[in-house]
TORPA-4810 file (N, C-alpha, C, O; in nm, 3 decimals):
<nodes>
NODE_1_-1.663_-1.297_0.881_-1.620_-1.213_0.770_-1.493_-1.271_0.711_-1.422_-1.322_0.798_X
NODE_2_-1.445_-1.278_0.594_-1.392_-1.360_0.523_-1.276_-1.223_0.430_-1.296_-1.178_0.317_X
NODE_3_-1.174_-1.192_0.513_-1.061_-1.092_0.404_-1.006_-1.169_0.267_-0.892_-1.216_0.271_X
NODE_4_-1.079_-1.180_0.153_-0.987_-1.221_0.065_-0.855_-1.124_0.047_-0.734_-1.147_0.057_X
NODE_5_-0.941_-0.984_0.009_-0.785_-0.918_0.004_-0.816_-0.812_0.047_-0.917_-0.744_0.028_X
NODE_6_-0.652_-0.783_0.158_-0.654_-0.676_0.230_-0.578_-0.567_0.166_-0.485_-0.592_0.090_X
NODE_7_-0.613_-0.448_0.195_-0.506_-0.364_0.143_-0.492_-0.268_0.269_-0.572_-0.201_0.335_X
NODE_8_-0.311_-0.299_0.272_-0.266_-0.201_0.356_-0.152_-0.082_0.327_-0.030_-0.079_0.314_X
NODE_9_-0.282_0.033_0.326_-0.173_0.154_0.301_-0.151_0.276_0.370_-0.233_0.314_0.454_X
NODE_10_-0.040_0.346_0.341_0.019_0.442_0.410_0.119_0.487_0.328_0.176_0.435_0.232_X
NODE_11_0.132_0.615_0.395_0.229_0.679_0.338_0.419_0.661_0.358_0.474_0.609_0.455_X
NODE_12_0.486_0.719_0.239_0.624_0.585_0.264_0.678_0.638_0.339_0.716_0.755_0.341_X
NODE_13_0.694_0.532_0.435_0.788_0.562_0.545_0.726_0.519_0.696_0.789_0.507_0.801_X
NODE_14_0.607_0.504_0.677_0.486_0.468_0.819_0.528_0.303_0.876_0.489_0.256_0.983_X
NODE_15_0.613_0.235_0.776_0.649_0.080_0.854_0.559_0.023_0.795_0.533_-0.070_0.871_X
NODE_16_0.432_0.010_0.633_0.385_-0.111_0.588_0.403_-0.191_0.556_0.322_-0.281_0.573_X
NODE_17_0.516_-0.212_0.491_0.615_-0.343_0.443_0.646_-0.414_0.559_0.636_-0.536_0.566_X
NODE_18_0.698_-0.313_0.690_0.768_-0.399_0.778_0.623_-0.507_0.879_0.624_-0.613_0.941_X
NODE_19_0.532_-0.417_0.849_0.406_-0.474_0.953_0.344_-0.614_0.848_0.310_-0.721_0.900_X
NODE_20_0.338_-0.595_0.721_0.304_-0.693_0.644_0.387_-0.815_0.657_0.329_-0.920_0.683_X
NODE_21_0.534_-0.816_0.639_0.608_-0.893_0.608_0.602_-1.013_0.773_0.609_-1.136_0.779_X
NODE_22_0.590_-0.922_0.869_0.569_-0.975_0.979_0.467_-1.029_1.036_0.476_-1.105_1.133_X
NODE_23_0.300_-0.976_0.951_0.215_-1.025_1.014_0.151_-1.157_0.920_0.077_-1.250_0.951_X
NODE_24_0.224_-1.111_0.769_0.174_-1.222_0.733_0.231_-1.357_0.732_0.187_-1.443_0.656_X
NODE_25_0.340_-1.381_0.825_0.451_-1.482_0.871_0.357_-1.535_0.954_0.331_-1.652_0.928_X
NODE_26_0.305_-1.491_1.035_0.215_-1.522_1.175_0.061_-1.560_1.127_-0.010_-1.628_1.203_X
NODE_27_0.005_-1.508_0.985_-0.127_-1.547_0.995_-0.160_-1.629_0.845_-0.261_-1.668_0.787_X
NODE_28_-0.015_-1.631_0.822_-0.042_-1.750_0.668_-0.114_-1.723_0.583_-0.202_-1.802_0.548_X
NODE_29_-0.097_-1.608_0.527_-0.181_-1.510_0.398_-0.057_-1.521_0.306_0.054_-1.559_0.341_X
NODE_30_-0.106_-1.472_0.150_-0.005_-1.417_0.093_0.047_-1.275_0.148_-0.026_-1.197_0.207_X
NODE_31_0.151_-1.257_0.128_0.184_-1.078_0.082_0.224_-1.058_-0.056_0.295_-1.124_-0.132_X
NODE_32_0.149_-0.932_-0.068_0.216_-0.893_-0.270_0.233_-0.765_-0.200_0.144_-0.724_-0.126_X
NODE_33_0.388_-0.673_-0.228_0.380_-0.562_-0.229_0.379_-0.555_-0.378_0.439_-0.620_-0.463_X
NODE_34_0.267_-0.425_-0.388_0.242_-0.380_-0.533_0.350_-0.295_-0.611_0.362_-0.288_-0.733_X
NODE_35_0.432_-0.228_-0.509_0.560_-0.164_-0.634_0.607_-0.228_-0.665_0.652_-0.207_-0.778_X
NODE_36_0.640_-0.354_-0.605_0.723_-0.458_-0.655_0.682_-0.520_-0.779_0.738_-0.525_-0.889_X
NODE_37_0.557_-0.572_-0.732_0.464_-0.644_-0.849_0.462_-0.535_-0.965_0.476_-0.580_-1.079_X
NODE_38_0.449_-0.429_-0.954_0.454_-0.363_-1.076_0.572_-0.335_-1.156_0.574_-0.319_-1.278_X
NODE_39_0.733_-0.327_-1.024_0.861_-0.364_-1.138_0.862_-0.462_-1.177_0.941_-0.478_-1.270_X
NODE_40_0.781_-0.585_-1.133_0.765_-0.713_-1.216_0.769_-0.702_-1.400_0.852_-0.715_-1.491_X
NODE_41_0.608_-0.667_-1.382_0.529_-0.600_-1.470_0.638_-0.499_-1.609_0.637_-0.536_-1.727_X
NODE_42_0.687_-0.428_-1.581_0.775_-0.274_-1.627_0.885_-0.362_-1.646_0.917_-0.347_-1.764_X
NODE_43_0.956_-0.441_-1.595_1.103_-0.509_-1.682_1.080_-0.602_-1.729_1.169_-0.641_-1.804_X
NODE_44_0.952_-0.698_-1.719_0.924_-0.815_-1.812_0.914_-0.750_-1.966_0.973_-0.789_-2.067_X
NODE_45_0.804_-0.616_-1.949_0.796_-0.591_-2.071_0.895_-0.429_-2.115_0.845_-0.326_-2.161_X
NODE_46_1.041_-0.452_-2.083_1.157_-0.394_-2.053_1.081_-0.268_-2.119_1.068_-0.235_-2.236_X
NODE_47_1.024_-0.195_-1.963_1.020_-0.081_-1.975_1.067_0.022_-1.879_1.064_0.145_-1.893_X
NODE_48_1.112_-0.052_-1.775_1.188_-0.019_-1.666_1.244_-0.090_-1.599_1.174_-0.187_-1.569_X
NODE_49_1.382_-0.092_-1.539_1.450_-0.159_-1.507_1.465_-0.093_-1.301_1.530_-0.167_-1.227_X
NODE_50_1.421_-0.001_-1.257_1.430_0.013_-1.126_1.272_0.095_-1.119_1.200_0.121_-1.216_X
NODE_51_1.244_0.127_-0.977_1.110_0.164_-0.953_1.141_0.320_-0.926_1.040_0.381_-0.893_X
NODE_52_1.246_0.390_-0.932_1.300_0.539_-0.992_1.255_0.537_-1.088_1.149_0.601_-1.091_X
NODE_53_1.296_0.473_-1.218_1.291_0.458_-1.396_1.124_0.457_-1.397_1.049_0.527_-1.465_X
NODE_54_1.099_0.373_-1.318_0.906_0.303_-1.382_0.837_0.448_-1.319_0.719_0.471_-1.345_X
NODE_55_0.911_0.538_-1.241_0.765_0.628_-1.172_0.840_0.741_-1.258_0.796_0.851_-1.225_X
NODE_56_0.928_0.749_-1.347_0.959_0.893_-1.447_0.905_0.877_-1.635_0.911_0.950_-1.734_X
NODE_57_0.853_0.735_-1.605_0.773_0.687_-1.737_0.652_0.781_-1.762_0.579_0.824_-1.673_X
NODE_58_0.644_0.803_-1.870_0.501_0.891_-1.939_0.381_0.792_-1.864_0.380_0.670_-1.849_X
NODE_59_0.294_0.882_-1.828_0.128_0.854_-1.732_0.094_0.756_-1.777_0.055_0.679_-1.690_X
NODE_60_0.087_0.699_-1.919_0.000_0.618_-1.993_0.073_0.513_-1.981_-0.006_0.423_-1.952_X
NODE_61_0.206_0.460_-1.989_0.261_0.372_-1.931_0.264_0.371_-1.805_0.223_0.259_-1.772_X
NODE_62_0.298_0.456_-1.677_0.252_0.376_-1.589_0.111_0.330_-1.552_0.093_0.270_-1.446_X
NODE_63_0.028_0.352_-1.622_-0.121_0.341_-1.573_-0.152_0.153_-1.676_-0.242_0.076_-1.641_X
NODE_64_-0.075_0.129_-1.768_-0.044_0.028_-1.798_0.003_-0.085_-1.703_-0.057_-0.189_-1.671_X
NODE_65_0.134_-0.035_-1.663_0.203_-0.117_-1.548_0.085_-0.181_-1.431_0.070_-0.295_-1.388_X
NODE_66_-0.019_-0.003_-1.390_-0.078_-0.027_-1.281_-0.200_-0.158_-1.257_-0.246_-0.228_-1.168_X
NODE_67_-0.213_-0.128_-1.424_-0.294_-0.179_-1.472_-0.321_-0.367_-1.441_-0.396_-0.439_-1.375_X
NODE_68_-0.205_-0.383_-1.537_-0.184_-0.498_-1.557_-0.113_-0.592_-1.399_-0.153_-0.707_-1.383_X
NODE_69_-0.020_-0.537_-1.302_-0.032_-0.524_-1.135_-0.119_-0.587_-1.095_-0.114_-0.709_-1.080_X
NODE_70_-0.251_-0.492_-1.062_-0.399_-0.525_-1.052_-0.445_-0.651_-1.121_-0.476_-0.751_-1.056_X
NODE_71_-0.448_-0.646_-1.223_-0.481_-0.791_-1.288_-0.419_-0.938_-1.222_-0.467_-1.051_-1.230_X
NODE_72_-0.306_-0.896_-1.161_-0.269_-1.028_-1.151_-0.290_-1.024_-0.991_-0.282_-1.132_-0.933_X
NODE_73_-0.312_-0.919_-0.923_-0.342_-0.919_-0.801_-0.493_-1.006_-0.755_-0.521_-1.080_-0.661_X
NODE_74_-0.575_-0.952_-0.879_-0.701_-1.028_-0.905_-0.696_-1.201_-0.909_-0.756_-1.279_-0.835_X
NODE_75_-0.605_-1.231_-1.017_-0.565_-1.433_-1.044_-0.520_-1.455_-0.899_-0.550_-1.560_-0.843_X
NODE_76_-0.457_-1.370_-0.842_-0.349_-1.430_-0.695_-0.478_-1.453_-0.644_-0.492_-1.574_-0.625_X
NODE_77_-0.627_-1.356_-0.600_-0.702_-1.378_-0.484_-0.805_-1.516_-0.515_-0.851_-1.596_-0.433_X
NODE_78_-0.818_-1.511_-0.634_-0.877_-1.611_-0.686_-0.837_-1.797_-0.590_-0.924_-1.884_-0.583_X
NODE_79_-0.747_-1.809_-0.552_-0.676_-1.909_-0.499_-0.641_-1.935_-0.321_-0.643_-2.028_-0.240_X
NODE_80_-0.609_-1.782_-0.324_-0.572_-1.749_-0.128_-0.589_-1.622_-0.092_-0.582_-1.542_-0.186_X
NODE_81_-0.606_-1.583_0.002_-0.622_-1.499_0.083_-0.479_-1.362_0.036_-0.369_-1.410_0.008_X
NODE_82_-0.490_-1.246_0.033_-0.374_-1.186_0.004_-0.380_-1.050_0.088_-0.487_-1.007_0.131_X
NODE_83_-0.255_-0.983_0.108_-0.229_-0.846_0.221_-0.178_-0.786_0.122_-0.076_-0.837_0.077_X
NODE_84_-0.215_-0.695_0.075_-0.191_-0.652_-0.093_-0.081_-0.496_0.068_-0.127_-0.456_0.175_X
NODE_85_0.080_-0.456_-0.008_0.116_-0.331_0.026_0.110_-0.252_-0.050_0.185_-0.266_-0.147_X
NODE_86_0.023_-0.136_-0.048_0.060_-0.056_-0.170_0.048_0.139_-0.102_0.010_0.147_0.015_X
NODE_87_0.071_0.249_-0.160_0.091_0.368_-0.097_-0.104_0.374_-0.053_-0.145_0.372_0.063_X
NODE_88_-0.188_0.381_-0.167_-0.310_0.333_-0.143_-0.315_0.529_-0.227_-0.412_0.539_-0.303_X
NODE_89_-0.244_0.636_-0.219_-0.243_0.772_-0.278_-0.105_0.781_-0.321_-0.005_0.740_-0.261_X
NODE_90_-0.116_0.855_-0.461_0.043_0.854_-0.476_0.052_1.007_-0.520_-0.046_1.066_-0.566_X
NODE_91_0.189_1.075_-0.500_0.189_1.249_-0.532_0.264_1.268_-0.694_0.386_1.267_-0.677_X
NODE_92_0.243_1.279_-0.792_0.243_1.294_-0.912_0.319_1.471_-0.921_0.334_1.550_-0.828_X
NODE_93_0.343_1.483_-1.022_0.400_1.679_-1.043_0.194_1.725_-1.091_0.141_1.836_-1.080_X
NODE_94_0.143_1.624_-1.130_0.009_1.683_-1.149_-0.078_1.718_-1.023_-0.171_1.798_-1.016_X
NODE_95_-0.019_1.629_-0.913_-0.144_1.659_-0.782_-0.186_1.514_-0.741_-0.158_1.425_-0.822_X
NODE_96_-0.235_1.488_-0.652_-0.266_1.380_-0.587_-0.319_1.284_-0.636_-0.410_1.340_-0.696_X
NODE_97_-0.333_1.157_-0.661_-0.369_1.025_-0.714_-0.365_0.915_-0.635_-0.263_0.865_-0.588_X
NODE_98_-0.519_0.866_-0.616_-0.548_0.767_-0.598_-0.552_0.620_-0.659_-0.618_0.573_-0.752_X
NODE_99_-0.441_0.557_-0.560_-0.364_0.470_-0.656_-0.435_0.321_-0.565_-0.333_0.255_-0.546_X
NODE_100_-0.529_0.255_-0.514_-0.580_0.144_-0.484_-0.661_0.147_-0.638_-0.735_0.237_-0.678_X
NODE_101_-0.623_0.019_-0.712_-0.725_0.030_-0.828_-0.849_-0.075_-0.794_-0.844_-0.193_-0.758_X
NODE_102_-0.938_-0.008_-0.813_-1.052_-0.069_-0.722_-1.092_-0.074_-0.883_-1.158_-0.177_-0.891_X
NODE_103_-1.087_-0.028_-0.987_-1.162_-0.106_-1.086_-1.153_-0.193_-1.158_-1.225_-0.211_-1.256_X
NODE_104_-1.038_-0.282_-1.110_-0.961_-0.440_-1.103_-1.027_-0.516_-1.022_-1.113_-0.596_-1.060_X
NODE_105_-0.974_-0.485_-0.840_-1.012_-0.549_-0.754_-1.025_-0.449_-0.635_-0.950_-0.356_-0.606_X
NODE_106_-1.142_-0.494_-0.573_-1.174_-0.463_-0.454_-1.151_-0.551_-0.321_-1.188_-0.666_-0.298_X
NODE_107_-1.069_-0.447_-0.228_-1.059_-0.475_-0.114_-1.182_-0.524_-0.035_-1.293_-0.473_-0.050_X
NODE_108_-1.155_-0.641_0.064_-1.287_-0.670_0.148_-1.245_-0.578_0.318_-1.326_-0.550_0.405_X
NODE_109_-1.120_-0.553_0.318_-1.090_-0.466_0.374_-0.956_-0.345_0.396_-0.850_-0.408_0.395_X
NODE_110_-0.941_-0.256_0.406_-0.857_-0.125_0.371_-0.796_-0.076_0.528_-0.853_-0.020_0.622_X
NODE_111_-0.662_-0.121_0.511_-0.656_-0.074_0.679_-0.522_0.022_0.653_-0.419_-0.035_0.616_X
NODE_112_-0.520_0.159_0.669_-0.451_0.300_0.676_-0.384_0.267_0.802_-0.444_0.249_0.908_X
NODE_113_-0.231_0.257_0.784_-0.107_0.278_0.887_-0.073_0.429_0.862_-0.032_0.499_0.769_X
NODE_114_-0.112_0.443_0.995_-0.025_0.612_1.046_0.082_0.549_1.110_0.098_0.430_1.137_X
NODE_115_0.192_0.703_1.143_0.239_0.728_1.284_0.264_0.826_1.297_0.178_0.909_1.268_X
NODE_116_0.411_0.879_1.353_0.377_1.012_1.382_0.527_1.089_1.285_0.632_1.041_1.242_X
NODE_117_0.477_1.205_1.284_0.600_1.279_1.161_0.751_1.206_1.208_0.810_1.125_1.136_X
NODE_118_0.804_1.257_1.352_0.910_1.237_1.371_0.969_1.070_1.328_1.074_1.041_1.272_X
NODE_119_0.865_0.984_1.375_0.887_0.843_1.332_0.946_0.794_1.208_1.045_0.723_1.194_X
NODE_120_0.818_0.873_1.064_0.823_0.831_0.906_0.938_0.913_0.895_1.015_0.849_0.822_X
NODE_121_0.998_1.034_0.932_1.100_1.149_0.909_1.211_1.059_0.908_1.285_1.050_0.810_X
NODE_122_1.227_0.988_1.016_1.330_0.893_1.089_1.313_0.749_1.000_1.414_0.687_0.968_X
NODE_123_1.245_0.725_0.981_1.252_0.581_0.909_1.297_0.622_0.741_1.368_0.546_0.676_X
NODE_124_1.252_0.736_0.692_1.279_0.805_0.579_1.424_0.821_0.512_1.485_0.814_0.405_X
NODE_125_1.438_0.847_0.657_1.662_0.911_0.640_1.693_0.763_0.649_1.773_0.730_0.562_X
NODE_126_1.658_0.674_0.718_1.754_0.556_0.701_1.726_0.489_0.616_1.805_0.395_0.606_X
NODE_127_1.617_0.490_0.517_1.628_0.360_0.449_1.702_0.415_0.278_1.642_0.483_0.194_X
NODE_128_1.816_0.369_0.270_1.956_0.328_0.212_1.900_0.286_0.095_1.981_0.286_0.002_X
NODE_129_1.754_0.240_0.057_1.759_0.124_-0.082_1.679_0.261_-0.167_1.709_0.248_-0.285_X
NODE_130_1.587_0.389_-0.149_1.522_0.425_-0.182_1.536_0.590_-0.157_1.546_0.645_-0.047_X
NODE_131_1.535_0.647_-0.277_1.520_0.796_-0.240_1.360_0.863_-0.196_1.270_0.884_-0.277_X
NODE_132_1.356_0.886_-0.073_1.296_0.895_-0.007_1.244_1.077_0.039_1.322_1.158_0.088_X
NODE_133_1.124_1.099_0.013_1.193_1.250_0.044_1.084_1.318_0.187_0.986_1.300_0.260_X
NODE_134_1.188_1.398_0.151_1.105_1.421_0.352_1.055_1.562_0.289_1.078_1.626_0.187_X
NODE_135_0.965_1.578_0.416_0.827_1.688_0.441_0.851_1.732_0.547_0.912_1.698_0.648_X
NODE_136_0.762_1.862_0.493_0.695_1.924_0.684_0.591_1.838_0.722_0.532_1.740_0.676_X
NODE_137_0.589_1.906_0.816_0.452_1.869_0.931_0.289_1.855_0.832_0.197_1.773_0.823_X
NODE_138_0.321_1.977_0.777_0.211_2.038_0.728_0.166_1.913_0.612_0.075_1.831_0.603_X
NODE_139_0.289_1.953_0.531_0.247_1.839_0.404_0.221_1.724_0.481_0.098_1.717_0.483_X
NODE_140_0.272_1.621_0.551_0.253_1.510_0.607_0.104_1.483_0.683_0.034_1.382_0.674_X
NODE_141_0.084_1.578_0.742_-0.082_1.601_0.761_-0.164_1.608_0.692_-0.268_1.545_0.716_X
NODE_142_-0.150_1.689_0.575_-0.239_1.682_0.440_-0.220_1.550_0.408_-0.311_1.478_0.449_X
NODE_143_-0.140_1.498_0.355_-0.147_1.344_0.278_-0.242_1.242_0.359_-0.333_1.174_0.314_X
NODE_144_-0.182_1.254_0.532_-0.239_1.161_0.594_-0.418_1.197_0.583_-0.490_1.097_0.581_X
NODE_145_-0.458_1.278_0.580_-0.624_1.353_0.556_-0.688_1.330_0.437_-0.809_1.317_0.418_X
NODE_146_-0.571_1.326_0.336_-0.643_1.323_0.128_-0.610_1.137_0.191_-0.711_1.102_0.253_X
NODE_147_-0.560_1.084_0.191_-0.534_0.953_0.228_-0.635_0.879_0.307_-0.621_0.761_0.274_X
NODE_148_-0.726_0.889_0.391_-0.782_0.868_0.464_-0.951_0.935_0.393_-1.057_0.874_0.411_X
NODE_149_-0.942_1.062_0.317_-1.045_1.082_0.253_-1.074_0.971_0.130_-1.180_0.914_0.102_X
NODE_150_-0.945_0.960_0.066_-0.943_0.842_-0.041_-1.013_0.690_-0.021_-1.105_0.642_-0.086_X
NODE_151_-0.956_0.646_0.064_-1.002_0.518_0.126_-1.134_0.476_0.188_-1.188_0.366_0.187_X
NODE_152_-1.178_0.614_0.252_-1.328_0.599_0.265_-1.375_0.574_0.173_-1.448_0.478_0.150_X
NODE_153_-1.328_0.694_0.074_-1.445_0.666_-0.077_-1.394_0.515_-0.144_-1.468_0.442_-0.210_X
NODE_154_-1.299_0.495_-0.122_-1.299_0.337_-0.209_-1.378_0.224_-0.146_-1.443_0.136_-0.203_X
NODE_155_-1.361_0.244_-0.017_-1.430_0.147_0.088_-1.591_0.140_0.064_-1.653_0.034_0.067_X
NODE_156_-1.648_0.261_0.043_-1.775_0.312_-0.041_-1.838_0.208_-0.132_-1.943_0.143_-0.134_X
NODE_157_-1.709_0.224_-0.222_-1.745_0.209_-0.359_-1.722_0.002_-0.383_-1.756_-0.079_-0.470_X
NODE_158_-1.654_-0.004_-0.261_-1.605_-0.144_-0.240_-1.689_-0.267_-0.183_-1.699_-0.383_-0.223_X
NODE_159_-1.749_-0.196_-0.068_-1.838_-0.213_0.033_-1.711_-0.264_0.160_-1.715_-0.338_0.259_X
NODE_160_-1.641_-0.209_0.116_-1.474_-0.232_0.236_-1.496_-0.215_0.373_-1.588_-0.139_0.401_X
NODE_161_-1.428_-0.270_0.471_-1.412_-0.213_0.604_-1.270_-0.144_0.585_-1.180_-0.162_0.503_X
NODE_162_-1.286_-0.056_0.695_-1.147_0.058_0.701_-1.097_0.026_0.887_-1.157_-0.003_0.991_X
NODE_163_-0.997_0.044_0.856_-0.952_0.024_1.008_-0.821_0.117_0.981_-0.767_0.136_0.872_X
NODE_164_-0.779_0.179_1.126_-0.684_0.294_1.124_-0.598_0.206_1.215_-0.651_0.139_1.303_X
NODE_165_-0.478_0.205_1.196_-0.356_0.155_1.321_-0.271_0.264_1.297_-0.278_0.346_1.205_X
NODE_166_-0.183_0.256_1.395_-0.117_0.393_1.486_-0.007_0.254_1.458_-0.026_0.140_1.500_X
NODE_167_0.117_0.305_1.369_0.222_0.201_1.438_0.357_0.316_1.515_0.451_0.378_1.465_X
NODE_168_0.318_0.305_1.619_0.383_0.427_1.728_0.476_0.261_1.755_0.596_0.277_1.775_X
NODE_169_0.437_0.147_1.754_0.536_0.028_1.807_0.517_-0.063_1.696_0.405_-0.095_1.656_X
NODE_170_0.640_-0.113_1.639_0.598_-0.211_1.520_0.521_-0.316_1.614_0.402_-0.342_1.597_X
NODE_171_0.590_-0.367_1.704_0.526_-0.508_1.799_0.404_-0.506_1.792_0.338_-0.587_1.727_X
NODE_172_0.350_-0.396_1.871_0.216_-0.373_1.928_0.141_-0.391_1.806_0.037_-0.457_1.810_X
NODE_173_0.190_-0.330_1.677_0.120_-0.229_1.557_0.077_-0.417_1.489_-0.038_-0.457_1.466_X
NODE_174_0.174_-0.479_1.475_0.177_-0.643_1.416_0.082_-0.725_1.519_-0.002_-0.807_1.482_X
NODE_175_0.102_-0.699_1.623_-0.018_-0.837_1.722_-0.160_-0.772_1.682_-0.242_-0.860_1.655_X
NODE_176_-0.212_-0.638_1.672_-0.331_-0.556_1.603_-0.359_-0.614_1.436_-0.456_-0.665_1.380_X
NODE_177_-0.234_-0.583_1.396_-0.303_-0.647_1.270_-0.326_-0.764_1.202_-0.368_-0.789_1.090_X
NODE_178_-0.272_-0.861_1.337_-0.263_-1.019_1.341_-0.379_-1.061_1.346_-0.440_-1.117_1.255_X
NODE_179_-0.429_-1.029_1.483_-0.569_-1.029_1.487_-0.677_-0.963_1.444_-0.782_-1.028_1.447_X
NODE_180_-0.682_-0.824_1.392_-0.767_-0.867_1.233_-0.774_-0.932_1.153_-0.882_-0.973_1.110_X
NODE_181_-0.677_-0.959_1.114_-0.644_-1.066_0.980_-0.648_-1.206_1.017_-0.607_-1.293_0.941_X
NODE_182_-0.700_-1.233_1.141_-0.748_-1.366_1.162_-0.874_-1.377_1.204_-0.933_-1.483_1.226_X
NODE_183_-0.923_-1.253_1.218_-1.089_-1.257_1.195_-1.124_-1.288_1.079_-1.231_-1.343_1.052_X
NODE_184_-1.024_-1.251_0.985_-1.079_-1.269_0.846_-1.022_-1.364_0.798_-0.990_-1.352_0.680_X
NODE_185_-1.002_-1.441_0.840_-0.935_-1.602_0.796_-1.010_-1.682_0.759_-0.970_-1.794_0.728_X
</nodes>
């Protein structure tokens, strides 16, 4: 089986950046995190200058941004192998949104990082670069469930594999997703 592109998501605060950045050191893939790629996107064509600014933009611009993201996520796979980071659901003031754009590009596989409330709660308060906002139990359970309902259906619609990791240990959580991602090498 052959991962051109993986997508790994979770909700912020679960450690995907940190498991990407680390596993794809070890298995010689690209990484694109997609918020990034999309403030790419939003200050080239100076419409936002931080990723606060780009997510208080009117719908139709960001669905532009998302848009055009995707597109180039597409030229990147064309060439190498890629670990696309992205939320994979995002929470809007309208209600939940499914944000893997699968009608760009499709994942050959979709792998959902959990952990556990107290963990993302805790990784939440410390990270300094990003306003970050914390939940109950409750909400955090729902997301992880609409999140996991989401991804099936893209995986569906993809013909994707889904894989669930628990990063209860970044270590452990990175040698797991090493070796997936070198099955698919």
């Amino acid at each position: 089986m052959n991962w051109n592109i993986t997508a790994l998501v979770g909700v912020p605060g679960v450690g995907k950046t940190s498991l990407c950045k680390t596993a794809t050191g070890q298995v010689g893939i690209k990484y694109v995190n997609y918020g990034e790629l999309m403030l790419e996107v939003a200050t080239s064509n100076d419409l936002a200058s931080s990723q606060g600014e780009m997510f208080h933009l009117k719908l139709e611009v960001q669905e532009f941004i998302w848009k055009q993201a995707a597109i180039q996520v597409r030229t990147m796979a064309k060439n190498q192998n890629l670990l696309v980071d992205l939320h994979g659901l995002d929470i809007s003031d309208e209600g939940y949104i499914q944000s893997l754009p699968i009608e760009t590009f499709c994942p050959d596989l979709i792998v959902i990082v959990e952990a556990s409330y107290e963990d993302i709660m805790l990784r939440r308060m410390g990270d300094d670069t990003r306003n970050r906002s914390l939940v109950d139990l409750k909400s955090l359970e729902e997301q992880f469930q609409l999140l996991r309902m989401s991804m099936m259906s893209a995986a569906v619609l993809c013909s994707a594999f889904v894989k669930i990791l628990h990063n209860d240990d970044l270590d452990s959580c990175v040698t797991e997703l090493v070796s997936l991602l070198s099955k698919g090498s």
